[in-house]
MMTF fields as JSON, N, C-alpha, C and O atoms, coordinates in Angstrom:
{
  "mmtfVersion": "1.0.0",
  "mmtfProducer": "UNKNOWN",
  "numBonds": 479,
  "numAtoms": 480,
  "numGroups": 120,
  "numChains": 1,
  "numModels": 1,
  "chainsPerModel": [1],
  "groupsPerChain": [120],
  "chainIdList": ["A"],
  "bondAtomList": [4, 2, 8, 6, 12, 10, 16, 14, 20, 18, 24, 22, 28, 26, 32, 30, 36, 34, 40, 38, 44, 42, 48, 46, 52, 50, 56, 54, 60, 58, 64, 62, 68, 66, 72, 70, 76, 74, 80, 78, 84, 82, 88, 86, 92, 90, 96, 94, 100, 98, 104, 102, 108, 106, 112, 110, 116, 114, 120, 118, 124, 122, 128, 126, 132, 130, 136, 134, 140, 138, 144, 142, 148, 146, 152, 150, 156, 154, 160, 158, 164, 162, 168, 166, 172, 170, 176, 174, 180, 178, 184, 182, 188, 186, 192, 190, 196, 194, 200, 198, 204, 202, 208, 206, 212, 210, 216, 214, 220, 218, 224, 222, 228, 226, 232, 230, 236, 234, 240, 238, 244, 242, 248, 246, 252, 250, 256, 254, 260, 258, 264, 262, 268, 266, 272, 270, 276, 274, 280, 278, 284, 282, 288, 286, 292, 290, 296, 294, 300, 298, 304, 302, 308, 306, 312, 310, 316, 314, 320, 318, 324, 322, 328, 326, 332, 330, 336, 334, 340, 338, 344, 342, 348, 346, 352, 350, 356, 354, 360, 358, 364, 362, 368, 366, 372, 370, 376, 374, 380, 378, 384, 382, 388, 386, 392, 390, 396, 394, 400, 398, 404, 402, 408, 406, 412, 410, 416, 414, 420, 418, 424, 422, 428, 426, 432, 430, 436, 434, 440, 438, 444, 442, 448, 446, 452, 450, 456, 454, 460, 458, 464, 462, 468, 466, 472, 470, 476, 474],
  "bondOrderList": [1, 1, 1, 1, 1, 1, 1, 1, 1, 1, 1, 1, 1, 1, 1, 1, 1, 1, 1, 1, 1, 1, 1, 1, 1, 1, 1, 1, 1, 1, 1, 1, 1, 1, 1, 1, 1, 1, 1, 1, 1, 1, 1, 1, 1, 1, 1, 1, 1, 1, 1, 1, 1, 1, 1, 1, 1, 1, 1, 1, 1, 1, 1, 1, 1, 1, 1, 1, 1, 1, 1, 1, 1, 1, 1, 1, 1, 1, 1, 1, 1, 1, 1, 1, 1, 1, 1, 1, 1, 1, 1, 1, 1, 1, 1, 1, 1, 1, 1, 1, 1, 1, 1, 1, 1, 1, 1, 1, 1, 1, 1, 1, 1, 1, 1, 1, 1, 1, 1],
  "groupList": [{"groupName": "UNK", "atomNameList": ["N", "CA", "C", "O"], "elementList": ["N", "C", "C", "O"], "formalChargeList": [0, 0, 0, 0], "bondAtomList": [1, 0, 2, 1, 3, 2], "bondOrderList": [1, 1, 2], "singleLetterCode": "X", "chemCompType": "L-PEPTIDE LINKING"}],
  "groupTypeList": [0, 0, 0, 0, 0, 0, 0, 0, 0, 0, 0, 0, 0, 0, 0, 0, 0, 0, 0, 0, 0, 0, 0, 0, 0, 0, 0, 0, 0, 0, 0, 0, 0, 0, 0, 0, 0, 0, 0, 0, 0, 0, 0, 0, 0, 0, 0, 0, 0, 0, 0, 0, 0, 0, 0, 0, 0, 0, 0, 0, 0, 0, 0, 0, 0, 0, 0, 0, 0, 0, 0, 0, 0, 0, 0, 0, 0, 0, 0, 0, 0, 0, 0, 0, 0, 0, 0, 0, 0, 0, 0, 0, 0, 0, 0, 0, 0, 0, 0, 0, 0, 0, 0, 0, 0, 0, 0, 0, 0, 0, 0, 0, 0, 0, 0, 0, 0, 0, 0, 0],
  "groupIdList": [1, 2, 3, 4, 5, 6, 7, 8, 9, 10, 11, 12, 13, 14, 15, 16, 17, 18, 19, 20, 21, 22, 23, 24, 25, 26, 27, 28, 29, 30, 31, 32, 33, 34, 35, 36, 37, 38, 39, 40, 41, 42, 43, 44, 45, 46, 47, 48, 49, 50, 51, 52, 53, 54, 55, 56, 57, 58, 59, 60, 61, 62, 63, 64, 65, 66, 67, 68, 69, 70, 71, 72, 73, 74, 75, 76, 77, 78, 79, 80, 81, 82, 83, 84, 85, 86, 87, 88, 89, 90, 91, 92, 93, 94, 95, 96, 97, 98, 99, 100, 101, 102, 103, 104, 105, 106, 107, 108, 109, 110, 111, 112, 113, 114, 115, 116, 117, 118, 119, 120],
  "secStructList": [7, 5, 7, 7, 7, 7, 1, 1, 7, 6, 6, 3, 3, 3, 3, 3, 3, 3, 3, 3, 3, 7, 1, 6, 6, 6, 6, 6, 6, 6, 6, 6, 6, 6, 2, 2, 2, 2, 6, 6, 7, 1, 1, 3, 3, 3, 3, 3, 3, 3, 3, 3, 3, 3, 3, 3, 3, 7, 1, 1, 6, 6, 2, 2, 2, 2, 2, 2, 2, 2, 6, 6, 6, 6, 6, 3, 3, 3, 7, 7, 3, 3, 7, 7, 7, 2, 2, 2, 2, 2, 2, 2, 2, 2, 2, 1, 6, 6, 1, 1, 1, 5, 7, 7, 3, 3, 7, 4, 4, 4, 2, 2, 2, 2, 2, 2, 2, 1, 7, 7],
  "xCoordList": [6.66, 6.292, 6.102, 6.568, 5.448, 5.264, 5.967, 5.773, 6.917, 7.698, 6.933, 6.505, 6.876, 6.278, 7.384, 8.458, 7.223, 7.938, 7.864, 6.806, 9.044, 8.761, 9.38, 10.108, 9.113, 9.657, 8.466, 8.681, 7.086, 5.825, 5.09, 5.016, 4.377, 3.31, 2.428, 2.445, 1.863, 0.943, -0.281, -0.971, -0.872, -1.981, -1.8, -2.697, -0.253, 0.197, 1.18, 2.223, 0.436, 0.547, 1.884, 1.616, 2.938, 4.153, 4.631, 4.767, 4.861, 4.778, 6.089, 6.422, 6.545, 6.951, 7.036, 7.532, 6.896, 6.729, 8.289, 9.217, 8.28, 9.754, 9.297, 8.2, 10.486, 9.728, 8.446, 8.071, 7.93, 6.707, 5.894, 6.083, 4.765, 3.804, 2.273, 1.621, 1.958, 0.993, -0.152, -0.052, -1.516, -2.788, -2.195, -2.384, -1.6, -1.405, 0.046, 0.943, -0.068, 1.351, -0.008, 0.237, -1.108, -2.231, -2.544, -2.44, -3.037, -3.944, -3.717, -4.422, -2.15, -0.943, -0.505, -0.453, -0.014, 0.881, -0.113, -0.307, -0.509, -0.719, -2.329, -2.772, -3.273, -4.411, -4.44, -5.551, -3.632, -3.548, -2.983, -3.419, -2.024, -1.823, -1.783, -1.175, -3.357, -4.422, -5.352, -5.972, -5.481, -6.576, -6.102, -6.737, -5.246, -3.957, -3.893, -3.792, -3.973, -3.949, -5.133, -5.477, -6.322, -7.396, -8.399, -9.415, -7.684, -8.134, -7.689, -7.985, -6.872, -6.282, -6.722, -6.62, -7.276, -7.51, -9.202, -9.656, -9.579, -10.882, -10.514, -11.14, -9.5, -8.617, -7.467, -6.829, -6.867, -5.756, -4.799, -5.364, -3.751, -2.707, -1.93, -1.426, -1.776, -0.759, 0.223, 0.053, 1.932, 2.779, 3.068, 4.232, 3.016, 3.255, 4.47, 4.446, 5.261, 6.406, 6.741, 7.093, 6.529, 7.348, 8.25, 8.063, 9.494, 10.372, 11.445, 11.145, 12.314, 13.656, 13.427, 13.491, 13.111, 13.323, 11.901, 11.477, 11.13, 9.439, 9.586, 10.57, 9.169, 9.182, 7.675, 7.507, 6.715, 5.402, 4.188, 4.314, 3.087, 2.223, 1.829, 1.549, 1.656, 0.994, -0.291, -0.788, -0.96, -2.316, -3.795, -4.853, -3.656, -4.471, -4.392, -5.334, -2.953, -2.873, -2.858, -2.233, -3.488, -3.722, -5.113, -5.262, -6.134, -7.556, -7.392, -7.904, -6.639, -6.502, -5.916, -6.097, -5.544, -4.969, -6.336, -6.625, -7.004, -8.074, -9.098, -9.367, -9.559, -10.313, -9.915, -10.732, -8.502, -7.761, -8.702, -9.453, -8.607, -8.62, -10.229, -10.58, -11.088, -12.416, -12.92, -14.083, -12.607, -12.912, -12.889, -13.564, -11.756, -11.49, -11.523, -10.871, -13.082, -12.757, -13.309, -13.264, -13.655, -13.7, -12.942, -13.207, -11.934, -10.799, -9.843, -9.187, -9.189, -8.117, -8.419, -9.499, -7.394, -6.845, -5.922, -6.064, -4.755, -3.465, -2.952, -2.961, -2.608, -2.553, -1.3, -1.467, 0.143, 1.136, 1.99, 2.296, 2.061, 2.392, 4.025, 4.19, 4.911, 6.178, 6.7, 6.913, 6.81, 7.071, 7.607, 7.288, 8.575, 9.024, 8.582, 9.093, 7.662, 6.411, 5.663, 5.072, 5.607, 4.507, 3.275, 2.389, 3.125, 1.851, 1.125, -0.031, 2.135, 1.634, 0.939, -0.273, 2.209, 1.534, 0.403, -0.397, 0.463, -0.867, -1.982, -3.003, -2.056, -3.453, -3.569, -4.705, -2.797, -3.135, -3.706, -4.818, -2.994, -3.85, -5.358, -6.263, -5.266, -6.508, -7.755, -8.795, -7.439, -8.306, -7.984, -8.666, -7.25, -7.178, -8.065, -8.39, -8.483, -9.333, -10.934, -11.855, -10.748, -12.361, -12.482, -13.554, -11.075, -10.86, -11.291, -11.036, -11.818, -12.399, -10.993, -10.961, -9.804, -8.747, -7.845, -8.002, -6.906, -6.003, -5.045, -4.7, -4.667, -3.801, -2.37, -2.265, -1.887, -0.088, 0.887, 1.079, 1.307, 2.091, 3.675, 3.793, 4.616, 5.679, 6.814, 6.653, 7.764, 8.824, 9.936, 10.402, 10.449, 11.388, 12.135, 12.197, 12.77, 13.724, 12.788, 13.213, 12.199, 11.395, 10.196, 9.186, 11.044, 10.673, 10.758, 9.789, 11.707, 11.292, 10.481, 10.033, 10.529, 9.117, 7.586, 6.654, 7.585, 6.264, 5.816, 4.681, 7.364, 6.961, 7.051, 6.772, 7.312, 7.072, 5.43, 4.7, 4.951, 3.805, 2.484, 1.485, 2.967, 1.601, 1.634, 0.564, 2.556, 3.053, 2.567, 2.423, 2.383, 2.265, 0.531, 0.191],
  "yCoordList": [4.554, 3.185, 2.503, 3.044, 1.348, 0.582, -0.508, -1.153, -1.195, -2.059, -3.427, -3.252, -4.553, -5.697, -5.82, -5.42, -6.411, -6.965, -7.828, -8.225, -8.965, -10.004, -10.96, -10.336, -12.198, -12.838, -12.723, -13.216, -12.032, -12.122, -12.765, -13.248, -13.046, -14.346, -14.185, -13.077, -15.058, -14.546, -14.09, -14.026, -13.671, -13.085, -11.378, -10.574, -11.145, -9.873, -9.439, -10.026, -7.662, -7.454, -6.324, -5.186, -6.651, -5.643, -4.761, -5.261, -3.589, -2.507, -1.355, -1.224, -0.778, 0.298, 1.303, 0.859, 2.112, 3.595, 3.782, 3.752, 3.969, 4.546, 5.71, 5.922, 6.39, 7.421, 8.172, 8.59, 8.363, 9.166, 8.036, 7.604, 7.248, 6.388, 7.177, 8.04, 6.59, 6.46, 5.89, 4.832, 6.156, 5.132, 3.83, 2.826, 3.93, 2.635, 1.814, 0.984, 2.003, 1.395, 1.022, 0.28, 1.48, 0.837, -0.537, -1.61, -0.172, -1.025, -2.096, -3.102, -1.807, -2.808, -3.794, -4.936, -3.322, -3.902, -4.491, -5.514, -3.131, -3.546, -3.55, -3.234, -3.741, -3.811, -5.476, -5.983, -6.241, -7.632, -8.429, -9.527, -7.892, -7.931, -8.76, -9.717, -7.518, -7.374, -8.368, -8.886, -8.705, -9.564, -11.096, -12.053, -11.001, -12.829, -13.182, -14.265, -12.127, -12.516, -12.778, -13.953, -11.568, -12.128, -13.325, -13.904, -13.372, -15.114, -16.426, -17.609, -15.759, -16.714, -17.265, -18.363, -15.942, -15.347, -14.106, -13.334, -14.615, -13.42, -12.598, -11.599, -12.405, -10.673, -10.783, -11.798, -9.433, -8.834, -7.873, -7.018, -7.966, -7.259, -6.289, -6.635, -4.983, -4.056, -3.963, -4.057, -3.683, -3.365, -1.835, -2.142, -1.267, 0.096, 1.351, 2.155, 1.012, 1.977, 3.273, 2.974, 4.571, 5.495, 5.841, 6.517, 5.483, 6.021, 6.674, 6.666, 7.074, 8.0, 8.257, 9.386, 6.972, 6.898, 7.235, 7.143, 7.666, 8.072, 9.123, 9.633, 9.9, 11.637, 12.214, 13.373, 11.272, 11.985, 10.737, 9.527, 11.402, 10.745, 11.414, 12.548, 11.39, 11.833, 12.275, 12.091, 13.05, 13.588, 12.726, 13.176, 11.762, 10.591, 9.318, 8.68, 9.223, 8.464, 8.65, 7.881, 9.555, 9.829, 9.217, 8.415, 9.444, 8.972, 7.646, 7.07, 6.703, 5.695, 4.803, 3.587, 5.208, 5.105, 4.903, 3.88, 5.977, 6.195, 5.22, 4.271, 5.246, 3.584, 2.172, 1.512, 1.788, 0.622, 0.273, -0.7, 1.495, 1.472, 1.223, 0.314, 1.926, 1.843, 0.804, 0.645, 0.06, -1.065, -2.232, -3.129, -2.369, -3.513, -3.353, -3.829, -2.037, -2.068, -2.85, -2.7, -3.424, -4.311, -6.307, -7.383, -5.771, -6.846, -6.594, -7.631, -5.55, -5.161, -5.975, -6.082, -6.382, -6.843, -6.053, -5.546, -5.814, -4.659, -3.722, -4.085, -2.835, -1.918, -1.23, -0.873, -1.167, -0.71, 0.179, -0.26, 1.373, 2.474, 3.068, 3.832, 2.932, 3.28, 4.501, 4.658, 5.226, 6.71, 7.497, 7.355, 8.642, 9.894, 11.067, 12.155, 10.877, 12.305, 12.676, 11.776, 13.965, 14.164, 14.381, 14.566, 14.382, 14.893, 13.175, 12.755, 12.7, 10.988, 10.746, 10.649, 10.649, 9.844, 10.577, 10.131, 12.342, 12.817, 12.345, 12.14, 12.151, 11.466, 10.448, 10.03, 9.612, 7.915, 8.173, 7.723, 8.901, 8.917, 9.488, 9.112, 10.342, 11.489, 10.61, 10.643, 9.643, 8.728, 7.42, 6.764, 6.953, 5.202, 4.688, 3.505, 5.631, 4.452, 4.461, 3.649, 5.294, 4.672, 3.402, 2.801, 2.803, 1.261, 0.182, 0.434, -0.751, -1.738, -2.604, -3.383, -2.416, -3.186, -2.018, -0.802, -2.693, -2.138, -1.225, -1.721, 0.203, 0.777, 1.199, 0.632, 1.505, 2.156, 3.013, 2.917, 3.855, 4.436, 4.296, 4.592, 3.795, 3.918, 4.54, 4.603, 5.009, 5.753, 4.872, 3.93, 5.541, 4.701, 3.615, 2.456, 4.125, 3.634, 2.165, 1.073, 2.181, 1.124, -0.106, -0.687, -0.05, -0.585, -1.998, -2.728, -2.376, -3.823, -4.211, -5.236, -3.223, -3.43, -3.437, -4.173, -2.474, -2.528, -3.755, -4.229, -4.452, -5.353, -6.417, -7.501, -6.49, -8.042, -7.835, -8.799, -6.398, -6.593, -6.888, -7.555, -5.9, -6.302, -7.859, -8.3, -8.638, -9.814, -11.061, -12.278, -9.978, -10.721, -11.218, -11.788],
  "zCoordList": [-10.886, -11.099, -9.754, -8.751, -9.669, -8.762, -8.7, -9.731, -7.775, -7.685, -6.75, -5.609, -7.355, -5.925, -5.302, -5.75, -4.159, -3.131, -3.231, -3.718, -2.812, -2.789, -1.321, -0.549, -1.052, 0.157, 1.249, 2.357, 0.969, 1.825, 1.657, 0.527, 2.401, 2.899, 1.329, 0.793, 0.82, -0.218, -0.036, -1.053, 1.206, 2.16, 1.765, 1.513, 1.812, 1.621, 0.582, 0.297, -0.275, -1.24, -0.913, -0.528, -1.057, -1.206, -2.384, -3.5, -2.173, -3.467, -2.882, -1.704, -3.807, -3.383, -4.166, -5.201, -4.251, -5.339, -5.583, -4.774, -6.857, -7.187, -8.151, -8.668, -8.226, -9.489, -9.581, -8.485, -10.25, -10.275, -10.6, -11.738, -9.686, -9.786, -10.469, -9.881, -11.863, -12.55, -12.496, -11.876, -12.966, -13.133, -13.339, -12.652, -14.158, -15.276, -13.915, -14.066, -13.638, -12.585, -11.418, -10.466, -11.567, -10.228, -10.654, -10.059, -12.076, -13.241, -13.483, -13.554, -13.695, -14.57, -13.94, -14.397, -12.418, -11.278, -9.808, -9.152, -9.874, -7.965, -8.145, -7.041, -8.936, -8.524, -9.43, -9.276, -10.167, -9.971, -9.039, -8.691, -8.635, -7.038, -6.157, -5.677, -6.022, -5.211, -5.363, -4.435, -6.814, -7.124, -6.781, -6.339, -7.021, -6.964, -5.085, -4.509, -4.663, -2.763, -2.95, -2.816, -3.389, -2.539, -3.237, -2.853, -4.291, -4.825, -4.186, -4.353, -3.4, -2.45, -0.948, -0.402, -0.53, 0.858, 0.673, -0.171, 2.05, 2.082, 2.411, 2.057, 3.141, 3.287, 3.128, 3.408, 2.5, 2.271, 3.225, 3.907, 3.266, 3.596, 2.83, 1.762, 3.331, 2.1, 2.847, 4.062, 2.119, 2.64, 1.829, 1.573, 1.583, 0.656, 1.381, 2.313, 0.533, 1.181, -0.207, -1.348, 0.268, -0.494, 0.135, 1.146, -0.272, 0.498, -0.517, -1.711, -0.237, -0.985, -2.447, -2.934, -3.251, -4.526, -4.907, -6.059, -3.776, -4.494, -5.092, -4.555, -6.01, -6.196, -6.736, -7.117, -6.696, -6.44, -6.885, -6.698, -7.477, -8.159, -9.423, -9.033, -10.592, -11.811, -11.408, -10.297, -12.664, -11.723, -11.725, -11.287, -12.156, -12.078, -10.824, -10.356, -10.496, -9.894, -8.137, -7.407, -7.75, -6.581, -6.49, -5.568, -7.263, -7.589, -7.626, -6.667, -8.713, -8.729, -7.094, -7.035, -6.425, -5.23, -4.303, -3.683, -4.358, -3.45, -4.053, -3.316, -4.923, -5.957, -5.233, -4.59, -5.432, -4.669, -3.887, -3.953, -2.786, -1.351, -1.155, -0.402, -1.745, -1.887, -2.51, -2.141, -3.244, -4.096, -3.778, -4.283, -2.519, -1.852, -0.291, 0.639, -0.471, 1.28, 2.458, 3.679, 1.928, 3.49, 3.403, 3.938, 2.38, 2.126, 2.59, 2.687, 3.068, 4.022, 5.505, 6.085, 5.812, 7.488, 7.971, 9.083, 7.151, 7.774, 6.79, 5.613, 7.023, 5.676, 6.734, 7.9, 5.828, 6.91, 5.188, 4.08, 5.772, 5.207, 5.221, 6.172, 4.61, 5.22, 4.375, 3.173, 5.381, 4.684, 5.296, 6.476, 5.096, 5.839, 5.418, 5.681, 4.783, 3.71, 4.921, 5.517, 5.394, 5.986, 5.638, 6.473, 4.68, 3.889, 3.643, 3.582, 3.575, 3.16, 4.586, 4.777, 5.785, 7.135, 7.742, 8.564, 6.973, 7.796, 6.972, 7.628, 5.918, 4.94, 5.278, 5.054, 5.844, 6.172, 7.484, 7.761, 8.36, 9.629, 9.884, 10.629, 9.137, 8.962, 8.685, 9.342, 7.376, 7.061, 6.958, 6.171, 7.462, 8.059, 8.72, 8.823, 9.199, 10.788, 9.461, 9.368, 8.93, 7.908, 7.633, 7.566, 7.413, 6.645, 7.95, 9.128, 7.593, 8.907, 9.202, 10.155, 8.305, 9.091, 9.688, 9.572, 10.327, 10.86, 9.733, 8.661, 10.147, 9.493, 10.03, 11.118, 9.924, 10.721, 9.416, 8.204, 10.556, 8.813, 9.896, 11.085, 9.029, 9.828, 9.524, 8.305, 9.705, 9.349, 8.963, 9.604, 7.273, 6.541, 7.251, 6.842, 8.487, 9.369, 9.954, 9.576, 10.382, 10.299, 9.629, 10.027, 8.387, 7.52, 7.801, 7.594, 8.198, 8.756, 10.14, 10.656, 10.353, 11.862, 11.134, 11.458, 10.123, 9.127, 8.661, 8.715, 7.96, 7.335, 8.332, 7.818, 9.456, 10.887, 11.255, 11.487, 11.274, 11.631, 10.776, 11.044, 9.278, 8.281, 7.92, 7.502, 8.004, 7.635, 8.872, 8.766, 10.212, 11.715, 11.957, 12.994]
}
């Protein structure tokens, strides 16, 4: 599932994966969001953390992920990634810099440096 965050600027969309995150946890949760900042704002901010309590994605919702990202791409300003997956920070790096905003993937432990800067 997808969890919001809350206590961020309303510019920026806070989430965190718990559990095994689904289509319907994109659909449901974080792609209204998405829609509620940028009705607000001409660009968006992500804060997206998998951390401990993540344990994967369903087999739809990796696609749905990559959609997000494509759908609203040139509505991103900061996109800050918090993760200790290597498989996660090497896919964000590999293909981050495609996105016209800024990306960063940061390590669990610095989860509040993630969130001073996507927020900054």
């Amino acid at each position: 599932m997808i969890e919001l965050l809350t206590d961020l600027p309303d510019n920026v969309v806070g989430a965190e994966a718990v559990g095994e995150v689904s289509t319907d946890d994109y659909r449901t949760v974080l792609e209204p969001a998405i829609a509620a900042a940028l009705g607000k704002h001409a660009k968006a901010r992500l804060l997206y953390v998998l951390g401990d309590r993540f344990e994967g994605y369903s087999a739809g919702a990796a696609w749905e992920d990559t959609k997000v990202g494509v759908e609203h791409w040139r509505s991103w300003e900061r996109i800050a990634v918090v993760t200790d997956r290597e498989w996660i920070a090497h896919g964000v790096k590999a293909f981050g810099w495609l996105l016209p905003g800024a990306v960063r993937v940061f390590p669990v432990a610095e989860r509040a440096d993630a969130t001073a800067w996507v927020a900054g």
